[in-house]
C-alpha positions as CSV (number, residue, x, y, z in Angstrom):
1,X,11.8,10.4,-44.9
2,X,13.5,8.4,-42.2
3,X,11.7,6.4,-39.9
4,X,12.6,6.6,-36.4
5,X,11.5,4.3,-33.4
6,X,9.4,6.5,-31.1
7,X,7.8,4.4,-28.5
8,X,3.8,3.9,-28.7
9,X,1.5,4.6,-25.9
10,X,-0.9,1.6,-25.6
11,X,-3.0,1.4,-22.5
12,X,-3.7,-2.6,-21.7
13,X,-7.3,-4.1,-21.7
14,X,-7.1,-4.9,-18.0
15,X,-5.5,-3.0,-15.2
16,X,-4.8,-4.3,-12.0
17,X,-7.4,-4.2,-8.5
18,X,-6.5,-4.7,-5.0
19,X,-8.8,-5.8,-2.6
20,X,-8.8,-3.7,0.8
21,X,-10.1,-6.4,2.4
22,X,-7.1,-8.5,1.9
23,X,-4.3,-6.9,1.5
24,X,-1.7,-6.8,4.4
25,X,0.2,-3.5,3.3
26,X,3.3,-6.3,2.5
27,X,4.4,-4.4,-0.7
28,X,5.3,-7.1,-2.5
29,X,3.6,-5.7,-5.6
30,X,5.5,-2.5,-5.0
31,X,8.5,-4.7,-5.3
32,X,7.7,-6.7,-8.8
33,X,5.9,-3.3,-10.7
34,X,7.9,-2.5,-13.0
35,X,7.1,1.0,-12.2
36,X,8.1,2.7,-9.4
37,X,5.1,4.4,-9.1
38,X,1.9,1.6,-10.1
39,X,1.4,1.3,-6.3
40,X,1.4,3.3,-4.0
41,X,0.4,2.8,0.2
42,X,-1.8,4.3,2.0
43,X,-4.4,4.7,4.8
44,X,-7.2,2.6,5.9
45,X,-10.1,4.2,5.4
46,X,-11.5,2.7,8.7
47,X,-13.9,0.5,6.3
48,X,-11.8,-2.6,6.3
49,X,-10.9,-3.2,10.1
50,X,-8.1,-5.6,9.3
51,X,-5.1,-3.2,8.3
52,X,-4.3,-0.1,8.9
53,X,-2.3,0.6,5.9
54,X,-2.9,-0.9,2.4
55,X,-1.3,-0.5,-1.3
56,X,-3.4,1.0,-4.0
57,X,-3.4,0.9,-7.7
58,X,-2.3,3.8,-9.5
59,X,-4.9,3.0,-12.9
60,X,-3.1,5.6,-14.7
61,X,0.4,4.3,-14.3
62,X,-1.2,0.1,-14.2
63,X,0.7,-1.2,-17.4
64,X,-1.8,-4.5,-17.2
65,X,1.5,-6.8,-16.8
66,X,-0.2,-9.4,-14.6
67,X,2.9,-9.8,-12.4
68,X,0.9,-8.3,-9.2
69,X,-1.5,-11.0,-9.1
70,X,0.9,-13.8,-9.1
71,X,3.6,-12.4,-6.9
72,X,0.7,-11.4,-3.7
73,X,1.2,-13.7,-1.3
74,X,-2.2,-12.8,-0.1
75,X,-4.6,-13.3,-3.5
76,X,-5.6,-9.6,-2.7
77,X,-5.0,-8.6,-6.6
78,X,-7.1,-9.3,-9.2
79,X,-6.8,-8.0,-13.1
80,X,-10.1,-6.0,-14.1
81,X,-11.2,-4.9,-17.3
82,X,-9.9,-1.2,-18.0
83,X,-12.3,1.5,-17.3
84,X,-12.0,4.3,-20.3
């Protein structure tokens, strides 16, 4: 029987957070995900006064690549242990 290369589906030990409270809505983690869709932005939820509009994690889509934390300009991402 032939083997044949069929990608694995492996979900990392850590997924990445953001931090309402510090995040400026500047998208550079949308910019260096290498999914399209690991962040997405959206609406203040009046809670953190600062911005009106902030990115969130997608945890299903996070990959755990650590790029996000080291690209924000603003330390507003942190990596977290994933949640099963």
């Amino acid at each position: 029987m032939p083997m044949t290369n069929t990608p694995t589906t492996r979900k990392s030990r850590t997924i990445a957070k953001i931090r309402p409270e510090f995040c400026t809505g500047c998208e550079a983690c949308i910019a260096v995900a290498p999914h399209d869709t690991c962040f997405v932005k959206a609406g203040n939820d009046l809670t953190v006064p600062t911005a009106l509009v902030v990115c969130e994690v997608q945890t299903d889509v996070c990959i755990g690549c650590t790029l996000c934390p080291r690209i924000c300009p603003w330390d507003a991402i942190t990596m977290v242990p994933r949640v099963s």
